[in-house]
DSSP file (Angstrom, degrees, kcal/mol; ACC not computed):
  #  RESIDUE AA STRUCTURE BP1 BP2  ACC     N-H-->O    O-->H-N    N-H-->O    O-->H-N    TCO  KAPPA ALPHA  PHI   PSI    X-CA   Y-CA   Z-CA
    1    1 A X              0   0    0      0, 0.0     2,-0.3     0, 0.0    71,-0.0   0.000 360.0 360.0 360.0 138.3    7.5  -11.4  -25.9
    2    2 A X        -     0   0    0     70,-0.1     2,-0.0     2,-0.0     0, 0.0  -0.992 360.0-111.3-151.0 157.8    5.1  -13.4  -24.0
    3    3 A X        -     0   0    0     -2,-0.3     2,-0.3    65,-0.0    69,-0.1   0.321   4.9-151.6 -82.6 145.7    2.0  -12.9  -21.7
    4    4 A X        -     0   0    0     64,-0.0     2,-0.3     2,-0.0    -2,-0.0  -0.746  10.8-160.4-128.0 120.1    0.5  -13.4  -18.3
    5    5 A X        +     0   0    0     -2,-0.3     2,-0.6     2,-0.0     0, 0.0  -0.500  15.7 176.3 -67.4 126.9   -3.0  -13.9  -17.6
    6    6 A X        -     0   0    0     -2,-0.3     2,-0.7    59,-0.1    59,-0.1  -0.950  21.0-136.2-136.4 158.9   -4.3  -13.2  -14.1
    7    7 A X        -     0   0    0     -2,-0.6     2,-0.5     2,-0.0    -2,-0.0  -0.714   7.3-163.9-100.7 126.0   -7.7  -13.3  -12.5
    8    8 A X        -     0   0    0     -2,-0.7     2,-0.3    54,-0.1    57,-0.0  -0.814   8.8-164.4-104.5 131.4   -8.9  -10.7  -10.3
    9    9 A X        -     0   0    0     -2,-0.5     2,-0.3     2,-0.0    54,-0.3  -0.751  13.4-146.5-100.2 137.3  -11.9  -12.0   -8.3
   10   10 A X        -     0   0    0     -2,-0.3     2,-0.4    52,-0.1    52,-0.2  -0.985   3.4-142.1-143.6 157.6  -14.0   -9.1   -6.6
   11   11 A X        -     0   0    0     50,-2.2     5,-0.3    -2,-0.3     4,-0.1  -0.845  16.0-115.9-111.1  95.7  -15.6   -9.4   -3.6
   12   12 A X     >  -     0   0    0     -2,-0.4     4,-2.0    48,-0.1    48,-0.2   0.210  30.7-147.8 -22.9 130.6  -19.3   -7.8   -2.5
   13   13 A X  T >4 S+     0   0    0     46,-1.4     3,-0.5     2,-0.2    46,-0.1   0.997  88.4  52.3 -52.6 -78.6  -18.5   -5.6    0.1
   14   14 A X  T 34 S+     0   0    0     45,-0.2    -1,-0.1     1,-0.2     3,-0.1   0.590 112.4  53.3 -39.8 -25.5  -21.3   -5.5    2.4
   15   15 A X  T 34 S-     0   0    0      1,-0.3     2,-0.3    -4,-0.1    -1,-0.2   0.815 129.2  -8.3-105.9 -33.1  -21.0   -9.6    2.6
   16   16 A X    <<  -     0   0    0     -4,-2.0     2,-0.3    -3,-0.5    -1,-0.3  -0.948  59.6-162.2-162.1 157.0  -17.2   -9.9    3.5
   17   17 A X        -     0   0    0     -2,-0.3     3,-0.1     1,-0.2    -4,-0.1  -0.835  35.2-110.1-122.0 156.5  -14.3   -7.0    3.7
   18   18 A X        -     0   0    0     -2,-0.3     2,-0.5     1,-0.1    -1,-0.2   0.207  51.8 -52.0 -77.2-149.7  -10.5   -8.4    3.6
   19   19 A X  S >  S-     0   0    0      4,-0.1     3,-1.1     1,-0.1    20,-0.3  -0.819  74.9 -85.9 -97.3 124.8   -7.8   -8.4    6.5
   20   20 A X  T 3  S+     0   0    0     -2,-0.5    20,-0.2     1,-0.3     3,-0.1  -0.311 112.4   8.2 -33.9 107.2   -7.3   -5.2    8.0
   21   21 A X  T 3  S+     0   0    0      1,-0.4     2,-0.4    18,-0.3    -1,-0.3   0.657  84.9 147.7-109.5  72.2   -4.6   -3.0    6.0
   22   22 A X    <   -     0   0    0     -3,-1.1    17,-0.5    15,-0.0    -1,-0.4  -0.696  55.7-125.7   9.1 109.0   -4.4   -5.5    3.0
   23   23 A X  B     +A   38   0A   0     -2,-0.4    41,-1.1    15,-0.2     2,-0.4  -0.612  48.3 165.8 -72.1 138.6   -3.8   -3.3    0.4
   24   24 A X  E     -D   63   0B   0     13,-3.7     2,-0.8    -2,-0.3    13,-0.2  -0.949  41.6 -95.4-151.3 155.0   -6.6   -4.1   -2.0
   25   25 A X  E     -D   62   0B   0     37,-3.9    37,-4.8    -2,-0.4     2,-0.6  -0.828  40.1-164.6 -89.1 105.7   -8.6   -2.8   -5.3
   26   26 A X  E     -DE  61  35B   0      9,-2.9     9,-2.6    -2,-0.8     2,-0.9  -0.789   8.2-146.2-115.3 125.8  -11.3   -1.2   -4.1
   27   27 A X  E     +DE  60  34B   0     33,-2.3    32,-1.3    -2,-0.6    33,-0.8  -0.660  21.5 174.8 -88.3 118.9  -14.3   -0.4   -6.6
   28   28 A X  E > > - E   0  33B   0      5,-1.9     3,-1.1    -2,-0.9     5,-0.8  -0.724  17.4-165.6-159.2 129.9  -16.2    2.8   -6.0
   29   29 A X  G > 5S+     0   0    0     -2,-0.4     3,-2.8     1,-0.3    -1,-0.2   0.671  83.2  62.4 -50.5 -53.6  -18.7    4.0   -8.1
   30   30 A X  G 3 5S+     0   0    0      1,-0.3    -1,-0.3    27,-0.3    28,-0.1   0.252 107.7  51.7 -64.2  10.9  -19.3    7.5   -7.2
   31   31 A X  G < 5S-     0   0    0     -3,-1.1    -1,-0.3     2,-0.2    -2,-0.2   0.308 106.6-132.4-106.8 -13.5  -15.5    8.0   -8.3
   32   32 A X  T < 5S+     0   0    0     -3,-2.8     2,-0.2     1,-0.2    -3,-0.2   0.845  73.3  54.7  86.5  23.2  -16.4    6.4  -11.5
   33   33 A X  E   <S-E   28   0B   0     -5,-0.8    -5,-1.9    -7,-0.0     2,-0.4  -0.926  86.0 -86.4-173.2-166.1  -13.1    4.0  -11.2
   34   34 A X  E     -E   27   0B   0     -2,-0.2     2,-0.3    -7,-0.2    -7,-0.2  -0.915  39.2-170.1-134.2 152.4  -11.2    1.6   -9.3
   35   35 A X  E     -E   26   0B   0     -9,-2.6    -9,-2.9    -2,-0.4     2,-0.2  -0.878  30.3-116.7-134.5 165.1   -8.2    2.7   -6.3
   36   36 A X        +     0   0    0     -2,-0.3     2,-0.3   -11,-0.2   -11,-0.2  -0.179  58.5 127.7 -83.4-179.4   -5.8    0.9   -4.5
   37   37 A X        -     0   0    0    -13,-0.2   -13,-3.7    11,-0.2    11,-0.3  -0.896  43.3-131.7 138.9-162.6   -6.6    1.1   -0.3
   38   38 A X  E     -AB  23  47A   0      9,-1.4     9,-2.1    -2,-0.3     2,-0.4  -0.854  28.1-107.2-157.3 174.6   -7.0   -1.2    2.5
   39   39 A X  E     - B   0  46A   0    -17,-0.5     2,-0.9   -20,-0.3   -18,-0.3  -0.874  27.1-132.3-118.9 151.8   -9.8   -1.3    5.0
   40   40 A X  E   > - B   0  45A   0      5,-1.0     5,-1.1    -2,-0.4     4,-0.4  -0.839  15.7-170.4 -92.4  97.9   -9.5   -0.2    8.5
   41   41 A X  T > 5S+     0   0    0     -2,-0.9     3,-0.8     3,-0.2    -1,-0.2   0.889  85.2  56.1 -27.6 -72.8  -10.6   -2.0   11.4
   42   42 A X  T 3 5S+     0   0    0      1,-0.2    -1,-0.1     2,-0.1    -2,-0.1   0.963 123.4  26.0 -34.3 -86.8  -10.1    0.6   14.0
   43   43 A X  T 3 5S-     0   0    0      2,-0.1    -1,-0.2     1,-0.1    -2,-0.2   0.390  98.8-130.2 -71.3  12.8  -12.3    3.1   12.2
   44   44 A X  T < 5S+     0   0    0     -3,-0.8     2,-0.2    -4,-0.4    -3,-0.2   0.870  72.5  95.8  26.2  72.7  -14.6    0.8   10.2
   45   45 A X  E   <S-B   40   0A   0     -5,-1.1    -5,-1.0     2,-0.0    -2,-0.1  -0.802  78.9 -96.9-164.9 159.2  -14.1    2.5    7.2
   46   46 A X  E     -B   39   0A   0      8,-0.3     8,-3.1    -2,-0.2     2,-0.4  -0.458  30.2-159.3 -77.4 141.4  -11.8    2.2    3.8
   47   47 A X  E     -BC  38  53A   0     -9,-2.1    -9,-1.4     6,-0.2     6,-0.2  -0.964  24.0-115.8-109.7 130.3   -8.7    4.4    3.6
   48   48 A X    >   -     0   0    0      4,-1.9     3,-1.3    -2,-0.4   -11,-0.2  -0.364  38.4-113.1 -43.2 151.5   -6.9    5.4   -0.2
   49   49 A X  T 3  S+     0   0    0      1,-0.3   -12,-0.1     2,-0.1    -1,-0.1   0.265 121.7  71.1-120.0  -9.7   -3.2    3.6    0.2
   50   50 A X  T 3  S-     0   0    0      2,-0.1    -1,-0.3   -14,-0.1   -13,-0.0   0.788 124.5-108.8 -74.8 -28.0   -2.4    7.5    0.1
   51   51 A X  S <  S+     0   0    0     -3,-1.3     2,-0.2     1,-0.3    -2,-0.1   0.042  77.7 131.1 130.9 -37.9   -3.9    7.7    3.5
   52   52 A X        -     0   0    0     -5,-0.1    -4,-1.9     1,-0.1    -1,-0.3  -0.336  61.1-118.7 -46.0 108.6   -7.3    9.7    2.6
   53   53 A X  B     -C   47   0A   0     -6,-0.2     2,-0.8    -2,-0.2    -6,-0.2  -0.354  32.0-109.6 -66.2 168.8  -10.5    7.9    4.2
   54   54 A X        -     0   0    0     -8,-3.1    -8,-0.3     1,-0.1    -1,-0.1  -0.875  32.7-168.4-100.5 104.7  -12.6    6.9    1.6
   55   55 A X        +     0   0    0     -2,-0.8     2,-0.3   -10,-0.1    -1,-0.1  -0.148  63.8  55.5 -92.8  32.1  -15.8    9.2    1.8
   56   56 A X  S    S-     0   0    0     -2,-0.1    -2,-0.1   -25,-0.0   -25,-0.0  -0.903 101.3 -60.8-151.8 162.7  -18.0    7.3   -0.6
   57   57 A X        -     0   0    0     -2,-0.3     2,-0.5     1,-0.1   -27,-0.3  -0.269  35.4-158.8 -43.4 127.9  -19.4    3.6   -1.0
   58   58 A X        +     0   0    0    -30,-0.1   -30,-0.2     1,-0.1   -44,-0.1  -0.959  21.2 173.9-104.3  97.3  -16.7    1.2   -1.5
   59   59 A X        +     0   0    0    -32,-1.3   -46,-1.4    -2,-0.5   -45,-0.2   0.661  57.9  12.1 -95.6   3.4  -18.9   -1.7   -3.2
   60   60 A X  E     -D   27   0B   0    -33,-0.8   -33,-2.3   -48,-0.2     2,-0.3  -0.945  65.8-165.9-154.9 175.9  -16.7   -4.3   -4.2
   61   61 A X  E     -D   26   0B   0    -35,-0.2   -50,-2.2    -2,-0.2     2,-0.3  -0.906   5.3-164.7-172.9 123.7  -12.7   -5.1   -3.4
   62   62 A X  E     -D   25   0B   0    -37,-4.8   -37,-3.9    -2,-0.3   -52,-0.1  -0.903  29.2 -99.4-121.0 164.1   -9.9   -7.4   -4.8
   63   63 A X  E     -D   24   0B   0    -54,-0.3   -39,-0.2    -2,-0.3     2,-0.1  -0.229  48.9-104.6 -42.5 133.2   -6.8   -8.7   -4.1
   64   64 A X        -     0   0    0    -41,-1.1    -1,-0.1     2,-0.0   -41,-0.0  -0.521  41.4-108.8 -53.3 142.3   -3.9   -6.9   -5.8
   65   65 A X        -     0   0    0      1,-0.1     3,-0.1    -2,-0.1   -59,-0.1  -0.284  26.6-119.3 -54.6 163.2   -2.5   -8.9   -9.0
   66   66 A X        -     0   0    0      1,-0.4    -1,-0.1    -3,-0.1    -2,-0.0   0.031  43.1-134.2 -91.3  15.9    0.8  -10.4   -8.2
   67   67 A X        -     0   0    0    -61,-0.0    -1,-0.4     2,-0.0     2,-0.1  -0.057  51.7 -16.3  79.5-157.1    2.1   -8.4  -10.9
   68   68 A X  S    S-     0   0    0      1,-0.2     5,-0.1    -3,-0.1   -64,-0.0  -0.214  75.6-103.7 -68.2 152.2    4.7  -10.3  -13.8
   69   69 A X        -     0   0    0      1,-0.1    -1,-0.2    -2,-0.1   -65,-0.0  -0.141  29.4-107.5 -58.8 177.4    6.3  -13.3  -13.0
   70   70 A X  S >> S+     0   0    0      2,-0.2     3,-2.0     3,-0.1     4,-0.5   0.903 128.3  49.7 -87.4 -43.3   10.5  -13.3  -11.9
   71   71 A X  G >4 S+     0   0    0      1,-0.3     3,-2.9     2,-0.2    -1,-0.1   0.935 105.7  52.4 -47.4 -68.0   10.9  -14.9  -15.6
   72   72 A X  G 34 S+     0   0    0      1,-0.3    -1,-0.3     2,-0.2    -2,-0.2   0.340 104.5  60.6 -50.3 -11.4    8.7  -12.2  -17.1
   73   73 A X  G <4        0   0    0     -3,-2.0    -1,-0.3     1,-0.1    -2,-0.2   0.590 360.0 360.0-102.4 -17.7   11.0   -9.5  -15.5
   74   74 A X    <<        0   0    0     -3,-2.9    -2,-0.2    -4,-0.5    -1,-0.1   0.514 360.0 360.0 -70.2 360.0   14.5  -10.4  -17.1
């Protein structure tokens, strides 16, 4: 069985937000955890990849991992 490392870099909000519906890892506190979502342009505010705006502080956001390698998947 073997391994893959990746690094997820996260990004201050308030100093730069990603490309409008990027699905992204969005940290927010007052939920105590980390969600998937994207940000919205149109409405300047973060949405839940379910579709639910995000009614609390989003204060930091990464890239999704690129998951396992094609190797790592046979």
């Amino acid at each position: 069985m073997t391994t893959q490392t990746e690094t997820v870099v996260w990004h201050l909000s308030s100093a730069e937000l990603p490309d409008a519906g990027l699905s992204v890892l969005m940290s927010i506190p007052a939920y105590g955890d980390v969600y998937s979502g994207y940000w919205d342009d149109e409405e300047q505010s973060w949405v839940h990849d379910i579709g639910l705006k995000v009614k609390e502080a989003v204060t930091h956001w990464a890239e999704m991992p690129k998951g396992p390698s094609d190797e790592q998947r046979q």
